[in-house]
N, C-alpha and C positions, 0 to 999 in steps of 0.2 A: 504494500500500500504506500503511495507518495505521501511526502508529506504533504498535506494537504490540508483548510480548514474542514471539520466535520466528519473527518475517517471514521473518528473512535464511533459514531451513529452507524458506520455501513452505510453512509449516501446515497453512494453509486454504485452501479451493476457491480463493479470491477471491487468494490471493498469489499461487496458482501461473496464474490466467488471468490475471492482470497483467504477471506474468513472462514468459509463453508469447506475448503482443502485446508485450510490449517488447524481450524478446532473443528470438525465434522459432528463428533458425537454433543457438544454444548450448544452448537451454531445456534440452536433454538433458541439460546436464551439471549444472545446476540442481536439476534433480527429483531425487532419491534418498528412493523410497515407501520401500525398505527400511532405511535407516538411520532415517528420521523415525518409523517403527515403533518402533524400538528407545528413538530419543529418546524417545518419548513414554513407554513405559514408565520409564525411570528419569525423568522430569521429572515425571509426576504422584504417585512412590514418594518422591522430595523434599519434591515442596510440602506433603506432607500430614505427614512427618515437620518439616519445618521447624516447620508450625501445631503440633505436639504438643511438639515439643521445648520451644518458647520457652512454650506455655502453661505447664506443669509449670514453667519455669524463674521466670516471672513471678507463678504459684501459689508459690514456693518461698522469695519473697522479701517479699510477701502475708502467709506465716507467720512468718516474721522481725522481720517491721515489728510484727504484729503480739502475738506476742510480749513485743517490748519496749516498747511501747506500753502493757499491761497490768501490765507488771514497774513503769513509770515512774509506772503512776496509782495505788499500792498505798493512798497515803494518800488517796485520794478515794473507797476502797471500805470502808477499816478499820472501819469502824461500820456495814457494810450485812449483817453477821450471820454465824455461820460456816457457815452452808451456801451463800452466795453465794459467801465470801472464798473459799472450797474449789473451789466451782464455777468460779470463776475462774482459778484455781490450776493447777487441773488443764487449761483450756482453753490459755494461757499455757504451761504445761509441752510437752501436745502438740503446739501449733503451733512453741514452737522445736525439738524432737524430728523434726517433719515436716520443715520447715526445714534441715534438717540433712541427714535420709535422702535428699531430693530435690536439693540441691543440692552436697553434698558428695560423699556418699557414690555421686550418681549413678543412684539408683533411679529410674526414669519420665522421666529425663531424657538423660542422656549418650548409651545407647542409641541413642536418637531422632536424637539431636544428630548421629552419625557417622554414620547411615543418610544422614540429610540432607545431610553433605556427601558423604558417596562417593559419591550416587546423580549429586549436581551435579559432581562430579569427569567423573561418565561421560557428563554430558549434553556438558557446555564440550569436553571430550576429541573426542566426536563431534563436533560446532562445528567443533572446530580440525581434525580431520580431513579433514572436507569441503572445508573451505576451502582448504588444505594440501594435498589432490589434486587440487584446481581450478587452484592454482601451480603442482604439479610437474609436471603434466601438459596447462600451456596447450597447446604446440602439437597435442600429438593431439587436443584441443577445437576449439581451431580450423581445423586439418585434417575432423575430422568435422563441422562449418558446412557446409564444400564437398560433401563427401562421407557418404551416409548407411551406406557401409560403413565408412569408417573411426572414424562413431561407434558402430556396432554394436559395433567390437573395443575402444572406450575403456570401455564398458559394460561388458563382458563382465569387462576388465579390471577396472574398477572394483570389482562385485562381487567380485570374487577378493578384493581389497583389504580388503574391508569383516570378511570372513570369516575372514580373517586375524586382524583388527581384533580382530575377540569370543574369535579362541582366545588371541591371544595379551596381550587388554590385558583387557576385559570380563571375560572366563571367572575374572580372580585380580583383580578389582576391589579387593576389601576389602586384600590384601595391597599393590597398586599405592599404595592410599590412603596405608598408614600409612609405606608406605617413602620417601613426596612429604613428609610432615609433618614426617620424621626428618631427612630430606636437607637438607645443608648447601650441596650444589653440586644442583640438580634437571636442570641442563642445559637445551637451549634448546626443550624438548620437539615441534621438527619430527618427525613421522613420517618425512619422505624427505630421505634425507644427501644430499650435495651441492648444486652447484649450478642449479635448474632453468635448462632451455634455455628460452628466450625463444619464443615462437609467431613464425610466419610466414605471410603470404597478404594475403589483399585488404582493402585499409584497412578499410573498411566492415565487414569482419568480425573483424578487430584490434579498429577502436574497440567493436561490441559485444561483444568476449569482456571489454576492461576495464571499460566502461561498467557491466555485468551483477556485475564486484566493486565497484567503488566505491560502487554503489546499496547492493547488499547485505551488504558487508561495513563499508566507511570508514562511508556514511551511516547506516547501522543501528545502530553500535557508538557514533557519535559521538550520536546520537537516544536509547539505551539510558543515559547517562552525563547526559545534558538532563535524561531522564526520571527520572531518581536524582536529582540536585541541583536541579529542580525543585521550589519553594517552596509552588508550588497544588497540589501533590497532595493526597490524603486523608493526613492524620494516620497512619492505621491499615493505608494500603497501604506499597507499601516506597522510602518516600521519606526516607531518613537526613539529607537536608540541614533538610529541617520538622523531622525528629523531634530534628535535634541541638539546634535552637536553640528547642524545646519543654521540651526537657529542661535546658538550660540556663539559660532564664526562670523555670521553676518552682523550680530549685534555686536561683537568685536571691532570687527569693520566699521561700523558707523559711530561707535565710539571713538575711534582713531580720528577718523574724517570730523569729528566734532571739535577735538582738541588741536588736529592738521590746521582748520579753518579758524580759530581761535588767537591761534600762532601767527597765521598771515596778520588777522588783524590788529594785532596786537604790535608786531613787528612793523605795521604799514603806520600806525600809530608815533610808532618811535621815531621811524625813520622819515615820516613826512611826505608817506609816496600814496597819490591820489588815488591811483590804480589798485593798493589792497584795503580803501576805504571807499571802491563799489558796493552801491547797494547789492548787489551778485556774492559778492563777496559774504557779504552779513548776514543774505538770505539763506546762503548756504547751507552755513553752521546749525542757522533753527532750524532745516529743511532734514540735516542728518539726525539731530535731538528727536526729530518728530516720528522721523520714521523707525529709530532705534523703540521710539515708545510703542509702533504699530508692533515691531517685530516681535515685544516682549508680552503684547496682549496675544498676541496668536498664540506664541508660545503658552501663556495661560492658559487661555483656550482650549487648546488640542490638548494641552495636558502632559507635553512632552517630556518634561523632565519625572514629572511623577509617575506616570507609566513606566518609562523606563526603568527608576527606582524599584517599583511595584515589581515589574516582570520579575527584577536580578534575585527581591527578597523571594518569591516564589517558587523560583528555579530552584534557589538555594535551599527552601523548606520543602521541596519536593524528592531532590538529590538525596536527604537527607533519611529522608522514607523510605527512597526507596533502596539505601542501603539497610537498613531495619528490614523491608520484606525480603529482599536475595540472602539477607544473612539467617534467617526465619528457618528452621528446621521442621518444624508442626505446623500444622494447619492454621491454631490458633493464634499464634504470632502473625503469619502471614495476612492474617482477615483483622486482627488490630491494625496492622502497617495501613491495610485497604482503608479502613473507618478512619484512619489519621489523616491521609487524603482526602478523603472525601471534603472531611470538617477542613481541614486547610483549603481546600478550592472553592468550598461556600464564603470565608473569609475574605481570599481572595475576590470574588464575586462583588459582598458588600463593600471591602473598598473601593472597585472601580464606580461601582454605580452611583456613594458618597464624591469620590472626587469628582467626577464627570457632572453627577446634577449639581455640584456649586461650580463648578468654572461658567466663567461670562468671557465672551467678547466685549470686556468695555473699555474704554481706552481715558 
């Protein structure tokens, strides 16, 4: 299986006949057509709110910059006539006006911004679920290995579960969301209290009922957190670790260029030369301040340094597990290591979705 977003679900043909030759006798408990249905709906009702969210938010800041960019050139227009100074005036006025309605006040934005996380609340929720009744319920997995009646009634079971799932988690999504954001304690969001009973049976079908999580769960999660801190990715996909120290190059850059143009004028001062006391010259300086200010809201914004952050600490608490489940000699170690995961990736969860609903484009 590539890596890919959404392997560990079996998305496509190609994950789940990969799956289906490498754990054969659990494959069942793998597949779930009906939950990846549901996933799919809120994970492409996300992505497309996400692209809309951050457009509007990165337009928002677009009219702020430039705004003040036209506020700062006043004197390089003053003689180009009153129906330009006007014309510009007005353009200037409306872009901090827009600026403000979109990112303040939340019009074409906010909206977007909570759809996008509630929808990825419900996708990771399903995630954690699956995963979650894959633990609580090793042993009748691997009992149905042996037995294809007793995976009929895990199924059967399952389903039930899942239906439960939609009335009682899905069906009050929007309310679930805001009451995780508010929450000061969230709890360690397992669906199933206590503690799972360990599987039992034939080595060979032990190792692949864990073999079948560690692929798709440890290796997935640890390959998804690569894929984030990964430095060749595109610029413009969702690679926060490129994008922090893009962002923090350029704002380098226009700090340079602030104190470079500072220097001229300062020097043009001294020395009594006409040429480095252009208003060009002047405009400059606040033209690079302004936009080092856009560069640092975006950065807020997209969240870049903190994601990153977030990936490294997750990696590192995942790495950490998953040396505890390879070094795991019983069952029962191994299915704690599982439940440790699990509760660390719901964590993980609640902080993106905390820092993402407070970041603003505001400038």
């Amino acid at each position: 299986m590539v890596q890919q977003f959404n392997t560990d679900l079996l998305a496509e043909d190609g994950d789940r006949a990969t799956a289906r030759k490498a754990f054969p006798r659990i494959f069942f408990a793998l597949d779930n057509p009906a939950l990846r249905q549901i996933f799919s709906g809120h994970d492409g009702r996300a992505n497309v709110s996400k692209t809309r969210s951050r457009t509007w938010g990165v337009f928002a800041v677009f009219l702020a910059t430039l705004a003040l960019l036209l506020a700062a050139s006043s004197d390089l227009y003053e003689n180009s006539g009153e129906t330009a100074i006007r014309a510009i005036a007005v353009v200037g006025a409306l872009s901090g006006i827009g600026s403000v309605v979109i990112a303040v006040m939340g019009v074409m934005y906010r909206k977007r911004k909570i759809r996008w996380l509630t929808d990825r609340l419900a996708t990771e929720r399903l995630r954690q679920f699956h995963f979650q009744q894959y633990i609580a319920h090793a042993a009748e997995i691997v009992a149905g290995g042996a037995d294809p009646a007793r995976a009929a009634s895990y199924l059967e079971r399952r389903e039930i579960g899942l239906e439960k799932l939609k009335a009682d988690f899905l069906s009050r999504l929007d309310a679930e969301f805001q009451a995780l954001i508010e929450a000061d304690d969230f709890g360690d969001g397992f669906f199933f209290p206590g503690k799972p009973p360990p599987p039992a049976g034939e080595a060979s079908l032990l190792e692949e009922y864990f073999s079948a999580y560690e692929t798709l769960r440890f290796r997935r999660q640890i390959d998804y957190c690569n894929l984030l801190l990964s430095e060749k990715r595109s610029l413009f996909a969702n690679a926060p670790a490129r994008q922090a120290k893009f962002f923090a190059a350029l704002a380098m850059l226009l700090v340079l260029s602030i104190l470079l143009f500072d220097a001229v004028v300062f020097v043009g001062a001294i020395a009594d030369q006409a040429w480095f006391k252009q208003p060009l010259v002047q405009a400059a300086g606040l033209w690079a301040a302004f936009l080092a200010l856009a560069v640092r809201t975006l950065e807020e914004g997209f969240q870049v340094e903190g994601e990153t952050a977030r990936m490294r600490h997750y990696r590192q608490a995942i790495n950490r597990i998953y040396l505890r489940f390879k070094n795991a000699t019983e069952p029962e170690g191994k299915i704690e290591a599982m439940v440790e995961l699990e509760k660390t990736a719901y964590d993980e969860m609640v902080t993106f979705l905390k820092s993402h609903h407070e970041a603003e484009f505001v400038m």
